[in-house]
C-alpha positions in Angstrom: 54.8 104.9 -146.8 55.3 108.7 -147.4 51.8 110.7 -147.6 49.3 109.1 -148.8 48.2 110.1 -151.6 51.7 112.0 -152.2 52.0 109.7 -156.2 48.4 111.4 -156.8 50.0 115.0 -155.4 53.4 115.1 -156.1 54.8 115.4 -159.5 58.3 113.9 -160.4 61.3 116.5 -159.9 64.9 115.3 -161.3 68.6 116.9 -161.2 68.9 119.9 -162.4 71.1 119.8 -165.1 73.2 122.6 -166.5 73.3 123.5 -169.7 74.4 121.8 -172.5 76.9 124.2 -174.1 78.2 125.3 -170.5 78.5 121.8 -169.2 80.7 120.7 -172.6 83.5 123.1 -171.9 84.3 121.6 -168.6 85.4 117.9 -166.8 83.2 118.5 -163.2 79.9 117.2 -162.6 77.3 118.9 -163.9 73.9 117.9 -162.5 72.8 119.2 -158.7 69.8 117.8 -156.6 66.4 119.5 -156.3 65.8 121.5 -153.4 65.4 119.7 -150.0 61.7 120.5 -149.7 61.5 119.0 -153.5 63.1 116.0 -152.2 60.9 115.3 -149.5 58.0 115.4 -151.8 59.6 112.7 -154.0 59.6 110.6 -150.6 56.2 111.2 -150.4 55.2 109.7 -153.5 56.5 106.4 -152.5 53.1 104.5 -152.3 51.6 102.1 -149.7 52.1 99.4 -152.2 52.0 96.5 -150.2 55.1 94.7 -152.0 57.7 96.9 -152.4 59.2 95.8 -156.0 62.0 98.5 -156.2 63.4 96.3 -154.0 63.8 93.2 -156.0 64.7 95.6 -158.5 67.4 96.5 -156.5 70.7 94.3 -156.4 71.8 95.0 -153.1 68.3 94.9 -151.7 68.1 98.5 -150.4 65.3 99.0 -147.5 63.8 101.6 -150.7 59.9 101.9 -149.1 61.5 102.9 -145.5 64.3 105.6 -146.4 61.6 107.2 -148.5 59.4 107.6 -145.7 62.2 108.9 -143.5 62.8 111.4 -145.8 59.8 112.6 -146.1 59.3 112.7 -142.6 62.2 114.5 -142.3 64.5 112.6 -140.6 67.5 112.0 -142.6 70.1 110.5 -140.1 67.7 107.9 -139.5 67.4 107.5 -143.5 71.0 107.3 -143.4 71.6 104.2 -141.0 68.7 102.8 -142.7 70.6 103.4 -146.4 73.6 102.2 -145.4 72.7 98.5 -143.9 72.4 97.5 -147.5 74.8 99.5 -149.3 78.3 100.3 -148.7 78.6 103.0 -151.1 75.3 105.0 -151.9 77.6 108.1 -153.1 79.0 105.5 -156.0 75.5 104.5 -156.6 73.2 107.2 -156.1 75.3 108.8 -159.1 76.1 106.4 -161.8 73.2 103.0 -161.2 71.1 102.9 -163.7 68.3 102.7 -161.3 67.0 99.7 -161.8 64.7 100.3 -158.8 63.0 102.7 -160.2 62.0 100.8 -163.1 60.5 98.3 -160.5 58.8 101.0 -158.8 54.9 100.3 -158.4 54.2 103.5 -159.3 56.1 103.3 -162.8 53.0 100.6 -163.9 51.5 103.8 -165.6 53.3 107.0 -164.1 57.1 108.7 -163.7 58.6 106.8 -161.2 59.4 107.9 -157.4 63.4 109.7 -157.5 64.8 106.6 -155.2 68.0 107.2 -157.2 68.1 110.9 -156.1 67.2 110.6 -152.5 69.8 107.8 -152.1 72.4 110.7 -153.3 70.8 113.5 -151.0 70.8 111.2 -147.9 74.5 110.4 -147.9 76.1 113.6 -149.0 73.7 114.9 -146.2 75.7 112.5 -144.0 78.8 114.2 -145.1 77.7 117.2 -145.0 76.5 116.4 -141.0 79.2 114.7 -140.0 77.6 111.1 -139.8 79.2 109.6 -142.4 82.5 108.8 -140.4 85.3 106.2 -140.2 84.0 103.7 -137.4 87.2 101.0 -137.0 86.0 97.6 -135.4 86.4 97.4 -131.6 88.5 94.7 -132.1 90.6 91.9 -134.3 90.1 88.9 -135.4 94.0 88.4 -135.9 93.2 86.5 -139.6 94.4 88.8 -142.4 92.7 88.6 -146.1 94.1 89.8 -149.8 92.1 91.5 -151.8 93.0 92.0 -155.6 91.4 94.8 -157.2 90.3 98.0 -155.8 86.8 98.4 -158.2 83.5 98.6 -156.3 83.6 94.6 -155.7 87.0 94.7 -154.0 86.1 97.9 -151.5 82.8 96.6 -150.8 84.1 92.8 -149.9 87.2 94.9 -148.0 85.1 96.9 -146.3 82.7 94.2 -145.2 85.6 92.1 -143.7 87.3 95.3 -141.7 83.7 95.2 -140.6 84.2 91.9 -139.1 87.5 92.3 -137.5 89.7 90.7 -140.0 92.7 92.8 -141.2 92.6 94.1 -144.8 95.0 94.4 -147.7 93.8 95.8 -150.7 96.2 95.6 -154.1 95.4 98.0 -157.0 98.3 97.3 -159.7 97.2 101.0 -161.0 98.2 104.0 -159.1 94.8 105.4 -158.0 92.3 102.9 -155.7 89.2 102.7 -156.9 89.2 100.9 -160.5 87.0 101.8 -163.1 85.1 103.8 -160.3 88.6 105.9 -160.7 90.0 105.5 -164.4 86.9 104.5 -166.0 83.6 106.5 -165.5 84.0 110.2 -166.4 84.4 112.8 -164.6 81.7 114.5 -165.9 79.3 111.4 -164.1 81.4 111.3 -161.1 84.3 113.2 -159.5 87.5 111.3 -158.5 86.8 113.2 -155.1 83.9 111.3 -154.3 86.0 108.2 -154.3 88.7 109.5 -152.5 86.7 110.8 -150.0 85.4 107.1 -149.2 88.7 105.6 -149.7 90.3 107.7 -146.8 87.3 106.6 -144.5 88.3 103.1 -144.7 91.8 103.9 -144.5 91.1 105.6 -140.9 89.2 102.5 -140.3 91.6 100.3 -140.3 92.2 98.9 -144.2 95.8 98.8 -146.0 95.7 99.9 -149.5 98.8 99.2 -151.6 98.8 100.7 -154.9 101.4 100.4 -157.9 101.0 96.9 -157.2 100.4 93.6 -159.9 99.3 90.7 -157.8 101.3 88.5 -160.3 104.1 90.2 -161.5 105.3 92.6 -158.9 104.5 89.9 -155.9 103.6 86.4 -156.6 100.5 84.3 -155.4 103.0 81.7 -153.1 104.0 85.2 -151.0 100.4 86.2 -150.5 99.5 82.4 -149.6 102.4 83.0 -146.8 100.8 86.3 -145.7 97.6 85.9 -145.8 94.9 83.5 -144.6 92.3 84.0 -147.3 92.5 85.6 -150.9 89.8 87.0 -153.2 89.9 88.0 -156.6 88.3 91.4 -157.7 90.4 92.3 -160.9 87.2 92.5 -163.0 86.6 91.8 -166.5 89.2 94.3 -168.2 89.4 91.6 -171.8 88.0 94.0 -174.4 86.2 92.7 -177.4 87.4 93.2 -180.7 86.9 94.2 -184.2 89.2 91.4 -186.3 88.2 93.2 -189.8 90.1 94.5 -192.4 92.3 97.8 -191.3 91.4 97.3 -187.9 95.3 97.9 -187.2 95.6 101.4 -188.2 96.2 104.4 -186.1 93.6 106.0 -184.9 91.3 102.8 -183.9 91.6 102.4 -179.9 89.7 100.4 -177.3 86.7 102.6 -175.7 88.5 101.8 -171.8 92.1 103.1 -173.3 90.7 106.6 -174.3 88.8 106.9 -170.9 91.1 106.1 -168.7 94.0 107.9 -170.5 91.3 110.8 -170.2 91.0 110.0 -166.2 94.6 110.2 -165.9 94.8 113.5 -167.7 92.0 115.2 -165.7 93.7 113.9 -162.0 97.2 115.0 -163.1 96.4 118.5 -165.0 98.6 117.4 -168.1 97.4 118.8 -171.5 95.1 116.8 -173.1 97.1 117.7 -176.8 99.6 115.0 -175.8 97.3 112.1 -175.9 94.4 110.5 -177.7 92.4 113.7 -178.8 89.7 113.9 -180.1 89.6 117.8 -181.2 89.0 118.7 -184.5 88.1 115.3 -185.1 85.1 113.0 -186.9 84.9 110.4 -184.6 82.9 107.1 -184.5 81.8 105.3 -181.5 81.3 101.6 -182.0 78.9 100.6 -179.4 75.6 101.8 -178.1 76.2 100.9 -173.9 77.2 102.7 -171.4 81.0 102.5 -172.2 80.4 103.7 -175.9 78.0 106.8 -174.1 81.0 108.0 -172.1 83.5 107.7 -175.1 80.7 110.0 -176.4 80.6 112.8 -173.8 84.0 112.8 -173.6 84.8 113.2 -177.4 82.3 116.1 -177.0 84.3 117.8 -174.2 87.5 117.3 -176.1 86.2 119.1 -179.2 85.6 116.5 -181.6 84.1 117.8 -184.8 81.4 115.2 -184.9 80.1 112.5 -183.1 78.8 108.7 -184.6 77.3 106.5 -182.6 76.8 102.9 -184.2 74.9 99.6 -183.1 75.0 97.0 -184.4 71.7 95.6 -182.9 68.5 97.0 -183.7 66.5 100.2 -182.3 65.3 99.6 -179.2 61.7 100.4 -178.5 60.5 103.9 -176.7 57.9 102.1 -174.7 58.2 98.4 -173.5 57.3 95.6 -175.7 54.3 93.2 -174.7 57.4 90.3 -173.9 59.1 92.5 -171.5 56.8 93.6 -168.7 56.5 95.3 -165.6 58.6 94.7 -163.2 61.4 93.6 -165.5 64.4 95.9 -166.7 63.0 97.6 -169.7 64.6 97.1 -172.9 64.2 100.6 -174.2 65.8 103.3 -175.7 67.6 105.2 -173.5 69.2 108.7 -173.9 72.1 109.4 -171.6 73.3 112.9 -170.8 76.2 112.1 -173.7 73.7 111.5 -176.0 72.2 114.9 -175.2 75.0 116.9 -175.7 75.6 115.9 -179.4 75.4 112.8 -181.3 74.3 111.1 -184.2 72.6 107.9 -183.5 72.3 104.5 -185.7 71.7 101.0 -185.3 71.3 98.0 -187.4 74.9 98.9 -188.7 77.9 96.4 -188.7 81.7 97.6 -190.0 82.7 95.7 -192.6 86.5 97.5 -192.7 88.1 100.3 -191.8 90.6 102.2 -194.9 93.3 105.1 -194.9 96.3 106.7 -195.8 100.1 106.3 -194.4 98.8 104.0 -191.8 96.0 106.3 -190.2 92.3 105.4 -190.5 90.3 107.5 -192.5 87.2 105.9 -193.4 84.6 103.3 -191.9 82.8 101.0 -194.2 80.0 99.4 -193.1 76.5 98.1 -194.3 72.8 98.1 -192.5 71.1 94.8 -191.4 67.6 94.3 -191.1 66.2 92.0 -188.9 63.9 89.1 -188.5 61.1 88.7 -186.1 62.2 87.6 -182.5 62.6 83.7 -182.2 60.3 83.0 -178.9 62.7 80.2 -177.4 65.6 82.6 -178.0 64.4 86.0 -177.1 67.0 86.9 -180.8 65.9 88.3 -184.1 67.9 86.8 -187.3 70.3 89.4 -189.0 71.3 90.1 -192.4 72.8 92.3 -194.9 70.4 94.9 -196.5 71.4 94.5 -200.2 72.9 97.6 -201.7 72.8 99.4 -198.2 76.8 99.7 -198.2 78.0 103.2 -197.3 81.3 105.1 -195.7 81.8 108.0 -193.4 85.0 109.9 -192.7 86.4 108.6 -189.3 89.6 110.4 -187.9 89.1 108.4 -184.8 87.2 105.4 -184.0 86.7 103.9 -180.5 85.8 100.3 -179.6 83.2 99.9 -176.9 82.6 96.2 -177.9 82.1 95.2 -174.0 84.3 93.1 -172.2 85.1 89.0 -172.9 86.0 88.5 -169.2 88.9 88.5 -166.7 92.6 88.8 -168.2 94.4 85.6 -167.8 98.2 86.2 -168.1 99.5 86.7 -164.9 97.6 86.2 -161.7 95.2 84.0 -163.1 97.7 81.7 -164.8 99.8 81.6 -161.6 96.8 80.4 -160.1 95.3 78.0 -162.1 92.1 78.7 -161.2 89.3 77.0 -163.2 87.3 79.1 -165.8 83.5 78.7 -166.7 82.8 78.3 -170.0 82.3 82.0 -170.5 85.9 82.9 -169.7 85.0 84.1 -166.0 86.9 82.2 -163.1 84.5 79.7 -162.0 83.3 79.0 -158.2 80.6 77.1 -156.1 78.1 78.6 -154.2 80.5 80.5 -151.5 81.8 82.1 -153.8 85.4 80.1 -153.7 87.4 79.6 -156.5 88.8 75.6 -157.3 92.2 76.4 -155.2 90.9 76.6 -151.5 90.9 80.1 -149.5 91.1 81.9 -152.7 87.5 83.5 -153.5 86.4 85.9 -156.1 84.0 88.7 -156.7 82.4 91.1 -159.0 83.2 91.2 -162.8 85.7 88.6 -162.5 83.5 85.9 -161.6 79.9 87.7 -163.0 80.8 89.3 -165.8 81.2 92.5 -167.2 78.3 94.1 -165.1 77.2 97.2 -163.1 79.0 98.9 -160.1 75.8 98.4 -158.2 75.8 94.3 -158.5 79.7 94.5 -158.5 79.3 96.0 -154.7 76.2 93.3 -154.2 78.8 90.5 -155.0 81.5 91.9 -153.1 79.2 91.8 -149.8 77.9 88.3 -150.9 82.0 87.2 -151.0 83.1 88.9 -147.7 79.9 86.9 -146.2 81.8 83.5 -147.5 85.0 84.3 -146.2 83.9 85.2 -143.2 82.9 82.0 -142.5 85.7 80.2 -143.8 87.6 82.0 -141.8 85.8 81.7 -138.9 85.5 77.4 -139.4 
């Protein structure tokens, strides 16, 4: 694949990323791909290697050695058709994944990996850009119809594999933009809404009926879809935050991580002033939470103004370089910097909140106290915690936002109506098509997974659309 001896040639080119300080005072995307010839050369690092592990890596299984090779040999419709057998949305993907591909790239055994991330991107906004990427309705209908609940990458993948198959479509979104968290959650800053849109109005032309404003549960119930509709699937995700029950934890100022973002989302689509709503400008704020929620809480804080930004977690520093336990090809369990953390941050972990304290019900101050760990139990994979003695401390915190993760699914409502069976995790449970315990009602993504990345939600909503296919056609 590619030239070679392109991974001995080549060297690794990324984004090109603006500058910090120019890329805080605005909402936009602010990282471009490397030139075209660049881009090729990346292809052409992609080795011979016999077993392609970026593949495994990958969740939806992306044909990685042969769209690099395409590439590089310069022919990028080809690349294209060859992208998008496995992936229904490489312009989601190829900008917010965390590549887990590439960290299962042969070539990252003892060198920068090959850009597969990258090239996914270049290859399908060159589609747009050509005029390849285009709606492509099915020649014909099945005549079954199929609800899906939840318009997140799960629910558009599973609704756009069953348009695919000639069944008719009916997507629900209870918010009043399609497209979930892909919409209200990530940042701008990672991902325009336009980008969505843009693929939402494809499948519209192809055929799929998106009905937004609409809470499967309370504004229609589950006996009227039953009536309508010959096969259901779940794809609300896993919206239950975790919490903080400690001491102060109700006063102003202390929100949920997804609250502030999404409040931020809204804000950015409509061109209100940000003044009216969460804010943090002028602020010391404290992100609880070292993920990928707690990251964007951070670059968003930073684009609002805050005057400082805290980042604590709760777990211990992570390693620079992987541990002898966690080898290649595994995900590394590293530390990792995000583009947030760039822009301006201070960093600690091994910290847990004891309480939270201010004045005339608004939070104030964070106390909390450092832990020191214990060596890693070999059955468990965990390290003991425990209080450092005499470690307590407190910073000023104006505003403090939870990015805990995510317990599961929400229950009142839909799920309740339902009656659905739950694992022991809080997720609705299923067998191995992907059905729920009432029959013709499936489920995909977050809901039934866990919280989890948009690349597996879109692998889980192709798996689900592959089981009701079937069903429907038995």
């Amino acid at each position: 694949m590619g030239e070679v001896t392109g991974f001995k040639k080549y060297q690794r080119f990324d984004l090109i990323k603006e500058p910090i300080e120019k890329r805080k005072k605005h909402w936009n995307e602010f990282a471009s791909l490397p030139v075209e010839e660049e881009l090729r050369m990346q292809g052409a690092r992609c080795m011979d290697c016999g077993v392609p592990f970026c593949q495994s890596g990958c969740p939806v299984s992306n044909i990685i050695p042969d769209f690099n090779d395409l590439v590089y040999q310069d022919d990028w419709k080809a690349a294209f058709h060859k992208l998008m057998k496995t992936n229904n949305f490489p312009e989601f993907t190829g900008r917010v994944c965390p590549a887990p591909c590439e960290v299962s790239c042969v070539l990252a055994i003892n060198k920068p990996a090959v850009t597969i991330k990258n090239i996914e991107l270049a290859i399908i906004e060159r589609a747009y850009k050509e005029g390849w990427m285009k709606a492509t309705p099915p020649v014909s209908r099945t005549g079954k119809k199929v609800a899906v609940i939840g318009s997140g990458p799960a629910g558009l993948a599973c609704a756009d594999q069953l348009n695919k198959a000639g069944h008719s479509v009916t997507v629900f979104e209870k918010n009043e933009f399609v497209g979930g968290l892909l919409t209200l959650g990530i940042p701008n800053f990672k991902m325009e809404k336009e980008v969505v849109e843009r693929r939402v109005n494809i499948m519209r032309d192809e055929g799929i009926d998106f009905q937004v404003n609409v809470n499967v549960g309370e504004d229609i119930n589950i006996e009227e879809l039953n009536e309508s509709f010959d096969a259901i699937v779940l794809a609300g995700g896993a919206e239950l935050p975790r919490d903080i029950p400690i001491k102060g934890r109700d006063l102003d100022g202390i929100y949920y991580a997804m609250d502030y973002l999404t409040q931020q989302n809204r804000l950015n689509i409509s061109g209100e002033d940000t003044e009216t709503a969460i804010n943090a400008k002028g602020k010391h704020v404290i992100v609880l939470g070292g993920g990928d929620t707690g990251s964007d809480c951070i670059g968003t804080a930073n684009r609002q103004g805050a005057l400082s930004v805290t980042n604590y977690e709760l777990m211990p520093q992570p390693p620079r370089k992987r541990d002898g336990d966690n080898p290649w090809p595994n995900w590394s369990f590293i530390e990792r910097t995000s583009t947030s953390h760039e822009e301006g941050c201070d960093r600690l972990y091994g910290i847990m909140t004891k309480r939270f304290s201010g004045k005339d019900g608004k939070v104030e101050k964070l106390h909390a106290v450092h832990l020191e760990f214990g060596p890693k139990n070999p059955e468990t994979g965990r390290r003991p915690m425990k209080e450092l003695p005499k470690s307590e401390f407190e910073v000023k915190a104006d505003l403090v936002l939870l990015a805990l993760g995510f317990l599961g699914p929400n229950k009142p409502g839909l799920l309740e109506q339902l009656n659905v069976d739950l694992d022991e995790r809080g997720n609705v449970k299923t067998d191995a098509s992907h059905m729920t315990s009432i029959k013709g009602v499936f489920t995909a993504g977050d809901m039934r997974r866990g919280q989890s990345l948009v690349v597996w939600a879109i692998n889980e909503g192709r798996e689900t659309a592959e089981h009701v296919n079937k069903f429907l056609n038995t």
